[in-house]
N, C-alpha and C positions, 0 to 999 in steps of 0.2 A: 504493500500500500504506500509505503514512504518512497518507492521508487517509482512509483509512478506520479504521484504527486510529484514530485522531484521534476517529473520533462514536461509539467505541465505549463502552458505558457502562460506569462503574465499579462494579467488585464491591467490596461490603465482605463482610470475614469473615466464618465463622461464629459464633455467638457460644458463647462457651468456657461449658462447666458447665451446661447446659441440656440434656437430653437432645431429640433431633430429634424433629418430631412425625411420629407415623406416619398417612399418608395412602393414596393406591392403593398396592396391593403392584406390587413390581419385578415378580412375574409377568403381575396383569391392565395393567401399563403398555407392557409388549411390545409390538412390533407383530406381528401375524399372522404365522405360519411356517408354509411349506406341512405339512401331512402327509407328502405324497406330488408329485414331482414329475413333470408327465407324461413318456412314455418319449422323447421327442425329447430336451427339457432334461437328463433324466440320461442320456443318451449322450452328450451336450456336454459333460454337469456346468456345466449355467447352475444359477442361481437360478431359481426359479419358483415364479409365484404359488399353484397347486394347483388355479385356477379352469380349465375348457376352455370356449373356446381360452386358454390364457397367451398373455401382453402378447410373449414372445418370438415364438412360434410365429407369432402374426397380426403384426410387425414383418415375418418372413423368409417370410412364407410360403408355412409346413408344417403340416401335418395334425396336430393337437393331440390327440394318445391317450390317456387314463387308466386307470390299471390299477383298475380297479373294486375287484376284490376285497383288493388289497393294501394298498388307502387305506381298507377299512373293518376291516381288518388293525389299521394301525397307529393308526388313529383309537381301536377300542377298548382298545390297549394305552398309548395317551395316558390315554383316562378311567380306566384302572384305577391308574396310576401318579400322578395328580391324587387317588385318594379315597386313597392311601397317605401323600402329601403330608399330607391335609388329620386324615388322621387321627391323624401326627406332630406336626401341628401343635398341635391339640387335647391330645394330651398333655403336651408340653412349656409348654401355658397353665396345666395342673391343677398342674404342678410348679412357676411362677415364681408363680402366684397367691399360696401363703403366703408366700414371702418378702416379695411387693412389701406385702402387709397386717402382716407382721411387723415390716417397712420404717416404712410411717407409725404403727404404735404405738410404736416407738422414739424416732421423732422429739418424740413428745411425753413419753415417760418413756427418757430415758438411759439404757443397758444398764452392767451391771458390767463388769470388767476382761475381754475375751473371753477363753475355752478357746484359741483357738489361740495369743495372748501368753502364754498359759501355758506351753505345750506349746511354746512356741517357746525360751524359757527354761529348759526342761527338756532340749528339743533340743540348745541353746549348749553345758552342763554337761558334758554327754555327749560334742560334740565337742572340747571344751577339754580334760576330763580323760582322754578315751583318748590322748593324748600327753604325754609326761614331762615336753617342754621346751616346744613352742611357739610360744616365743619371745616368751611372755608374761610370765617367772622375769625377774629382775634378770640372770639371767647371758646371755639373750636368746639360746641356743642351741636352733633351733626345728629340730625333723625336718620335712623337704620332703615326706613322702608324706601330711603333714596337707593344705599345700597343694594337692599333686594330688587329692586325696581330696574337698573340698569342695564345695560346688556343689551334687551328688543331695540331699544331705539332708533341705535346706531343700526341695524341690520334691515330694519324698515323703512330709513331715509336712504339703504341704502338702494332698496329695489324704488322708489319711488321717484329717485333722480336717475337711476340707471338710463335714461335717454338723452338725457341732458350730460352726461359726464363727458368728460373732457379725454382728448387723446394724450393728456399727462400723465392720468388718474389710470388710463389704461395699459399704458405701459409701466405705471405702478405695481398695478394687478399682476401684469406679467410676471414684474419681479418678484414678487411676493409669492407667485406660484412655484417660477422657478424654485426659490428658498425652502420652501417646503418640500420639493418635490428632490432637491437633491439634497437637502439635510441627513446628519445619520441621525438613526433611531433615539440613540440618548440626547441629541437636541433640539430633538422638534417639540418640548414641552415649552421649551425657552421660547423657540421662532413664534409658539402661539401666543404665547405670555407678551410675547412683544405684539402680535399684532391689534392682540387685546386692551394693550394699553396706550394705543394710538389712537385721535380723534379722524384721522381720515387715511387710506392706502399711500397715499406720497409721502406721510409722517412715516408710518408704519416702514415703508421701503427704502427710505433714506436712514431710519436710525439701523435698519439689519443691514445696512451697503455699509455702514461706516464701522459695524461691530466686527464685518468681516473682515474689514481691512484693519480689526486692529483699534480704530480710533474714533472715543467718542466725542461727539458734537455738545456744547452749549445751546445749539437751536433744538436740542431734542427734550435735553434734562438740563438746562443750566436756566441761566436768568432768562436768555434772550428768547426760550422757551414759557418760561413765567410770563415774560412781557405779551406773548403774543396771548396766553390762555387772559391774561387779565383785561385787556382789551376785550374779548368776548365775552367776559362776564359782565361789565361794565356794573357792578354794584357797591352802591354807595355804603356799604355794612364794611368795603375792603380801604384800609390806610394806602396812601399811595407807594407806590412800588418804587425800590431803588432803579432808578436809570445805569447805574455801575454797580459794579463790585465793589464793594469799602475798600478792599484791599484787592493789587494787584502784584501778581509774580509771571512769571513763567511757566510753561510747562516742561519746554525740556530745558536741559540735559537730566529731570530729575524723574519723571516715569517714562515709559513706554505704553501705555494706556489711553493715552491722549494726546495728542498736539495743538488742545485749544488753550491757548493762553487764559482766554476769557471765563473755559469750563472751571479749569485749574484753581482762577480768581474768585471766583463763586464759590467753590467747594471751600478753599482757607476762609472764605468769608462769614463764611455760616459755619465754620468749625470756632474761630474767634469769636463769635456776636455770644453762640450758644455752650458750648463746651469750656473753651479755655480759660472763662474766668469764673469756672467752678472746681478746677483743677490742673495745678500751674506745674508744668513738668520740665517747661524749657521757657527761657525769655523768648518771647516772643518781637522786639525788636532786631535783637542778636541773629532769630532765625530769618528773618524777613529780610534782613539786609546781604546775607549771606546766599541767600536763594534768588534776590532778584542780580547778586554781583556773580554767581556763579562759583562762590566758594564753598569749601568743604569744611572749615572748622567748624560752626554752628547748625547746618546743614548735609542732609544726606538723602540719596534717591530712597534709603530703607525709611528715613525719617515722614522724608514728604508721601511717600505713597502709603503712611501707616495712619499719618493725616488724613488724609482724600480718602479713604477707605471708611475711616470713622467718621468723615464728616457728612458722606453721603446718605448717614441714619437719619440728616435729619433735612434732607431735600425731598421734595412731596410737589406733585399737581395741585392747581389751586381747584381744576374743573373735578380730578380723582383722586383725591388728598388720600386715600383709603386701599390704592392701588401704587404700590410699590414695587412694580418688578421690575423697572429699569433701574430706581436706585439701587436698590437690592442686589442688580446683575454687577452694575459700577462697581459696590461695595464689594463684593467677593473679587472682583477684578484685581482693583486694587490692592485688596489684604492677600491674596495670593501672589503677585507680586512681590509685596513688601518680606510675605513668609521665605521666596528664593533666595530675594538678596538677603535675608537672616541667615539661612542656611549656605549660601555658596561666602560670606563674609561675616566669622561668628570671631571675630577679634574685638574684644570689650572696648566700644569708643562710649563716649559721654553721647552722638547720638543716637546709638545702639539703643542706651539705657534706655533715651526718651521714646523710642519708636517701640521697644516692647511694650512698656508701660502702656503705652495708646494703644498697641494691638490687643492688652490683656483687658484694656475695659470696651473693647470692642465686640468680644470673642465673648465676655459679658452677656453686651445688649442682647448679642444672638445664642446665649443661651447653651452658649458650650463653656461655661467659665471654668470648667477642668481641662481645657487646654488653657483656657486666659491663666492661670493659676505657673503654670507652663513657663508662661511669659514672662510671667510676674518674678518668676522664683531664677528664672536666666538673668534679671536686668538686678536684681541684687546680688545675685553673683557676679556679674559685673562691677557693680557699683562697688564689690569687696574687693574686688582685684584692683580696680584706679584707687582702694584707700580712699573712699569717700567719707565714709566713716569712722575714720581714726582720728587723734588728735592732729593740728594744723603745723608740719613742719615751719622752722622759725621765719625762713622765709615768706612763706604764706599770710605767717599769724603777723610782720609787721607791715605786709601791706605790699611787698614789694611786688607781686605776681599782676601782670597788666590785670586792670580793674575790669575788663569786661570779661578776660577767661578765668577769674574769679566771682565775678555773678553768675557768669554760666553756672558753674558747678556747683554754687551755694543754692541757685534755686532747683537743679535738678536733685542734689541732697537732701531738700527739704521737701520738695515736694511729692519725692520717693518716699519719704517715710512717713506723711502727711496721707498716702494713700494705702499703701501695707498696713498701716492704723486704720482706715476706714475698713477695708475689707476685712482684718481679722476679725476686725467687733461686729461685722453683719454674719461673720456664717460661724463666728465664734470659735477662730482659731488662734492658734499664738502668734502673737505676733511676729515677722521678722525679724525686725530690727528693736535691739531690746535700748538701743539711749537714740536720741535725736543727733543730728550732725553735729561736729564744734563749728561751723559756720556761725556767722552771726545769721539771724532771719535778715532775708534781703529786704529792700524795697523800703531804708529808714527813712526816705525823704516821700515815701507814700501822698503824704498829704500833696506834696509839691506836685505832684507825678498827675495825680487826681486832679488838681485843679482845674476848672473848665472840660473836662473829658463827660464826652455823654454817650448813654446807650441809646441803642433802639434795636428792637427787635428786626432785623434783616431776614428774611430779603425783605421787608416794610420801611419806609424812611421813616415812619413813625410809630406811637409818640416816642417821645424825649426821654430820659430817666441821668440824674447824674450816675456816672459810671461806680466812683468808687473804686473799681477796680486792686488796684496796689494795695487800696489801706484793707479789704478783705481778703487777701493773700496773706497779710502779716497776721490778720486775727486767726485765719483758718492754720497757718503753721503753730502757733502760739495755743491754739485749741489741740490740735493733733499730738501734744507733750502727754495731755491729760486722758485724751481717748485714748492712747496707748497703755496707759497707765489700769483706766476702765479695764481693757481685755484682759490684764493679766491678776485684776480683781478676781473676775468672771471665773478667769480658768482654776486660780488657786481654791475657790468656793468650791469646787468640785472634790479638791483633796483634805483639805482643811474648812473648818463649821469660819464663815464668816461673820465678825464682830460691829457691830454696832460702831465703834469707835475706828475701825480701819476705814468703813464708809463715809462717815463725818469727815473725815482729813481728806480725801479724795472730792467729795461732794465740795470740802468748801473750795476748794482750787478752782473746780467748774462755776459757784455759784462766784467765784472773784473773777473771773474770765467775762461771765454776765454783767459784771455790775461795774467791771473798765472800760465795757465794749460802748466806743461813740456814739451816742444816740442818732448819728448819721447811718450806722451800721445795724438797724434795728427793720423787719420787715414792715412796712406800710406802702401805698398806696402810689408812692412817688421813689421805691426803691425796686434796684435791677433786679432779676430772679437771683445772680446767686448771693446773693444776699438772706435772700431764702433758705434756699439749698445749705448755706452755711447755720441758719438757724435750727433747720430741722437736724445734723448733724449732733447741735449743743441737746437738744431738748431728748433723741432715741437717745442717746449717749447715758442724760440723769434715768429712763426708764431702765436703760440695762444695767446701771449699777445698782439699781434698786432691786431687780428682781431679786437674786442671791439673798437677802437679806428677806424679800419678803414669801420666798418658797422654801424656806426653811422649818417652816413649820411650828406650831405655835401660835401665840396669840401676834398677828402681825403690829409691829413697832408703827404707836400714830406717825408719830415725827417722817417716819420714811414712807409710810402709805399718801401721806400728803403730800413729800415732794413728787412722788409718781405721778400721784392724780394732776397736780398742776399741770407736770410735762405733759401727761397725753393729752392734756386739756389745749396746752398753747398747739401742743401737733397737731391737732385738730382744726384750733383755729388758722395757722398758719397753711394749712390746706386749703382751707375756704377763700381767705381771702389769695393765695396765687392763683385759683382758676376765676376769680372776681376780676386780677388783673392782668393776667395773663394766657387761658385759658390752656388747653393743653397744645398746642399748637405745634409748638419746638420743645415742650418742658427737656428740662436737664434729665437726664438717666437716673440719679439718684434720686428720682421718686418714683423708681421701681418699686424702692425696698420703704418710701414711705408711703405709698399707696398702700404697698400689700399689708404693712405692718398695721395701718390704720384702718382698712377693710376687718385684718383680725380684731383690732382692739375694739372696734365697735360694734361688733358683731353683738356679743352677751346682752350692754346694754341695748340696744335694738329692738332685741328681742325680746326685751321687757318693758318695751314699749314706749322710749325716749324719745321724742322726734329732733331731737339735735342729733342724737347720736345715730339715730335711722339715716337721715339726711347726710352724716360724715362718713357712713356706710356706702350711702349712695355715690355720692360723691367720690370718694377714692376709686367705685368700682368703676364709675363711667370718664374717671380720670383714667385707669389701666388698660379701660377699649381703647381710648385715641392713643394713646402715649402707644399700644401694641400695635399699630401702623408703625411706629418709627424704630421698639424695640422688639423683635417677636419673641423675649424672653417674656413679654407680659404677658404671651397667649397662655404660657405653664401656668405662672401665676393665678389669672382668672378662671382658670380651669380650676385648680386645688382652691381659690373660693368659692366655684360653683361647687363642689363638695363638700365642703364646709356648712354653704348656705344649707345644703340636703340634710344633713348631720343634723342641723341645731332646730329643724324643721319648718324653715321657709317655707310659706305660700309665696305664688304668686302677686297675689295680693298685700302682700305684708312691705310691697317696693312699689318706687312711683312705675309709672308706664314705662316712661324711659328707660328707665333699667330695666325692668322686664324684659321689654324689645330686646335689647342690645344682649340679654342672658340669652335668650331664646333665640335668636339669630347667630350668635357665638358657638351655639352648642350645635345647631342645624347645619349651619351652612360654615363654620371655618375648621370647629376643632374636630380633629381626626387623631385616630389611633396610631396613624403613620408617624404623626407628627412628633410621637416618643422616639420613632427611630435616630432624632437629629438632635434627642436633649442629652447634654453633660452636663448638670448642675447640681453643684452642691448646694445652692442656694436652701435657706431653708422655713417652712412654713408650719402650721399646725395641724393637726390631725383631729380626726371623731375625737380622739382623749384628750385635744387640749396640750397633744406632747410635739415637741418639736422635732422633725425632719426634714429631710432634703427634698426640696418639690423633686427630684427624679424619682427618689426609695417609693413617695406617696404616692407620685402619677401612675407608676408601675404596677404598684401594689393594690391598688382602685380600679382602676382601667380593664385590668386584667379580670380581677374580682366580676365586675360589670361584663364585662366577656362570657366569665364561666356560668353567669346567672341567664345572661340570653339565652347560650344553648343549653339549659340546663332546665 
């Protein structure tokens, strides 16, 4: 067998974009098929030639009969059904003849904008504006039956302009067939995905022409794509749209995934506006200046495509805010990228560290954070080998090491261990790093730095917020002394009864951290999200040192039931009022873990009937449907609280409509059992007892459960 495969000759493809030339028809290529079988072979039911005697009959032989009259039966209901062929055929040549001559006169004179982009545009307005919310409003509060609803639309405006369409739109189509028709097996899910998430065939074929080559477009998925979807919405509910990128770079010489300067711009844009001043890994001047001059000491293609990767979580359609498969493709693009150059260049530089760090809370959002962990636990081994965390040789400590490759490393120092703090105290493990850098915290002229600096939510030019920025880096390192400090409470409690008096000395460090922090630095109404973001960190931070003391058993200690109850209290409120001002739009990642934490916590009371606490129930669940557009580790999450909600015995009734919807729609039409094949999460949530585990152990252990009850 291997020797004959062996002489077998090679086939090459076919070749792409050429239509086949047409030669004999599949009908005259046939081979001969009886009419009529003689009456021996059909009482067999052999095959048979139709000739007498057939090859069968004279093999056995038997008397080979023909039914005369029934073969001249069927013979002339063959010819009559051949001129109804032929005369189909004939019609359908009078009807493709104008287009294919409408065809080559276009080719030589360009046709205008087509009727069906038009109409396709007209189509968008119509389904944007029959809905209040969305999810395209700043408040990002979208009704699900827009979602269910989707789909027909566009498939009906497509047969209804079908005469009117343009010789653009048709050689669109072509391409788009071709694409599917030579794609392999494992990516015709994608080519559909893509065309699903095009408002017309020329979008659709121009973003799969450029995927093929390699390189994406900003007119598909970046701004200048924004600008054209906002234009057709024309709704006065939307803030006006950046004309620019806030910031611009380049794209190359730093990925291979794009050559749009502009996508490139976009993508840092919206990773700065929303990510990087909730977790400060690298100066962001230092990198920016480094990347538009073409240098390598601040700057790396590992770094920038580990950027662009994670920044694509949180680019969205304004018309299909809810359909994310182009960002989604981007983002694996990119982070597989960035995972090569890890792997083909694994030599510890300062921006190694920074680009693990990003790939590990990326790897996060989606929901594999035991590879993120991966990441995480490479970039401090790094960070031990450059001596990040040792004392500051004498040179160092008097200053003399140039000032800016000395803030590098002091904020990649800090901000490394600013986040190894945050993740141990969510999934409750030890920490990394057991002291903070000897750096000093960077950014002492903060205030200066801040001055006149504003935010706005991008890609919106508006509203306004002052930034802030530098002076919440120095509280959130200055905070992460004490978090650190929190997890290795937590973990001791497990081996040793913890005292009353060890949590007072701890608590008061956090509640002197609250009471220096500038009242500039406090969430309201006129401050950036992370400003937020940093406050819910102080507030889980007082509830987890509290547990230990209060699941100890016993009559529970007032003094520390009180401070609990406060903190869940402001967690609560600080939830309300960020989708009041923010709604979930872009929110930061880390209200993954305050959503889910706060769906738990109010769950009990809920159920006993509180309507604040109903409402802050509601509320985190339908903050973890949008925010799971951008993270689909949310989809685990809402999962292990729809079974939660089951557990504690939920009606329907017992949640507003909106919720309901959005549960009931969640459970129908997104979550799947497959969906467990793609979770790595240590992440962890509550169970029917109340005990904590890994949304994977739970999801597995439920799912399956519900499996064995169906067929059961």
């Amino acid at each position: 067998m291997g020797e004959d495969a062996a002489r077998l000759p090679v086939l090459a493809p076919a070749s792409v974009g050429t239509p086949r030339a047409v030669g004999i028809s599949t009908f005259e290529r046939r081979r001969h098929i009886a009419v009529t079988a003689c009456a021996e072979c059909r009482a067999k039911k052999r095959k048979c030639s139709g000739k007498s005697p057939c090859a069968a009959c004279v093999s056995m032989g038997k008397e080979c009969l023909l039914d005369a009259e029934g073969s001249q039966r069927r013979l002339v209901s063959t010819k009559r059904r051949g001129g109804e062929m032929a005369s189909k055929n004939s019609t359908v040549k009078k009807k493709v003849q104008p287009l294919e001559n409408e065809a080559q006169s276009s080719s030589r004179h360009p046709p205008d904008v087509s009727t069906a982009h038009a109409e396709a545009g007209k189509m968008a307005v119509i389904r944007y504006e029959s809905s209040e919310t969305r999810a395209c409003d700043v408040q990002g509060t979208a009704s699900t039956d827009i979602v269910e609803n989707t789909g027909t639309d566009s498939v009906s405006m497509l047969k209804d302009s079908s005469s009117d369409r343009s010789t653009e739109d048709w050689n669109s189509i072509w391409a788009i067939y071709e694409r599917v028709r030579n794609c392999a097996p494992a990516d015709l899910s994608n080519v559909v995905n893509a065309i699903r998430s095009s408002s017309d065939p020329t979008l659709a074929a121009q973003y799969l022409h450029q995927v093929s080559l390699g390189r994406l477009a900003d007119a598909h998925v970046g701004l200048s794509n924004l600008a054209t979807e906002y234009k057709l919405i024309n709704s006065p509910r939307l803030q006006a749209l950046c004309e620019e990128p806030i910031l611009f770079a380049p794209a190359k010489p730093w990925t291979k995934i794009t050559d749009s300067d502009r996508l490139v711009s976009h993508l840092l844009s919206l990773y700065f506006t929303w990510d990087y001043p909730c977790y400060t890994w690298f100066d962001q001047d230092l990198f920016l200046a480094d990347m538009i001059a073409g240098q390598s000491r601040f700057c790396s293609p590992l770094l920038v495509n580990a950027i662009l990767a994670h920044a694509c979580l949180y680019s969205y359609s304004l018309r299909r805010p809810w359909d994310r498969f182009k960002e989604m493709d981007m983002c694996i693009r990119f982070l597989s990228e960035a995972r090569q150059l890890w792997i083909s260049h694994p030599q510890p530089t300062l921006t190694s560290i920074q680009a693990l760090v990003v790939m590990n809370l990326t790897y996060n959002c989606l929901g594999k954070d035991k590879i993120g962990w991966s990441c995480l636990a490479a970039a401090i081994h790094m960070a031990n080998e450059l001596k990040l965390y040792e004392p500051l040789s004498g040179v160092r400590s008097a200053g003399l090491v140039e000032p800016a490759w000395n803030r590098a490393h002091a904020v990649t120092a800090w901000g490394l261990f600013e986040w190894q703090a945050l993740v141990a105290s969510v999934v409750e493990d030890a920490p990394r790093l057991e002291h903070p850098p000897f750096y000093e915290i960077p950014y002492s002229d903060a205030e200066f730095l801040d001055h006149s600096q504003r935010w706005h939510p991008y890609p919106f030019s508006g509203p306004l917020y002052p930034s802030r920025l530098f002076s919440t880096v120095r509280a959130r390192f200055e905070l992460s002394m004490v978090i650190n400090d929190v997890t290795e409470f937590i973990l001791d409690s497990h081996h040793v009864a913890p005292t009353v008096a060890a949590f007072m000395l701890i608590h008061e460090r956090l509640a002197n951290w609250f009471v220096e922090l500038s009242p500039a630095l406090h969430p309201s109404k006129d401050a950036a999200p992370h400003i937020f973001i940093m406050h819910l960190h102080f507030h889980l931070s007082v509830v987890a040192l509290c547990k230990p003391i209060l699941s100890s058993g016993g009559e529970p200690n007032p003094s520390v039931l009180s401070i609990a109850s406060k903190a869940k209290l402001a967690t609560r409120e600080i939830i309300f009022l960020f989708k009041q001002t923010f709604g979930w739009k872009s929110a930061s990642n880390f209200l993954n873990h305050a959503l889910t934490y706060g769906a738990f916590n109010a769950m009990p009371f809920a159920k006993d009937g509180d309507p604040r606490w109903r409402q802050s129930l509601e509320t985190c669940i339908s903050g973890l449907w949008y925010i799971s557009f951008s993270f689909p580790v949310c989809r685990y999450l809402l999962r292990a609280i729809q079974h939660a909600l089951a557990a504690a015995g939920f009606a329907d009734t017992d949640l507003c409509p909106e919720v309901t919807r959005i549960l009931r729609y969640f459970a129908r039409n997104v979550w799947k059992k497959s969906l467990l094949d793609t979770l790595q999460s240590r992440y962890p949530v509550f169970d029917q007892q109340n005990s904590l585990r890994t949304v994977e152990d739970l999801l597995l252990s439920v799912e399956s459960l519900a499996l064995n009850d169906e067929h059961g």
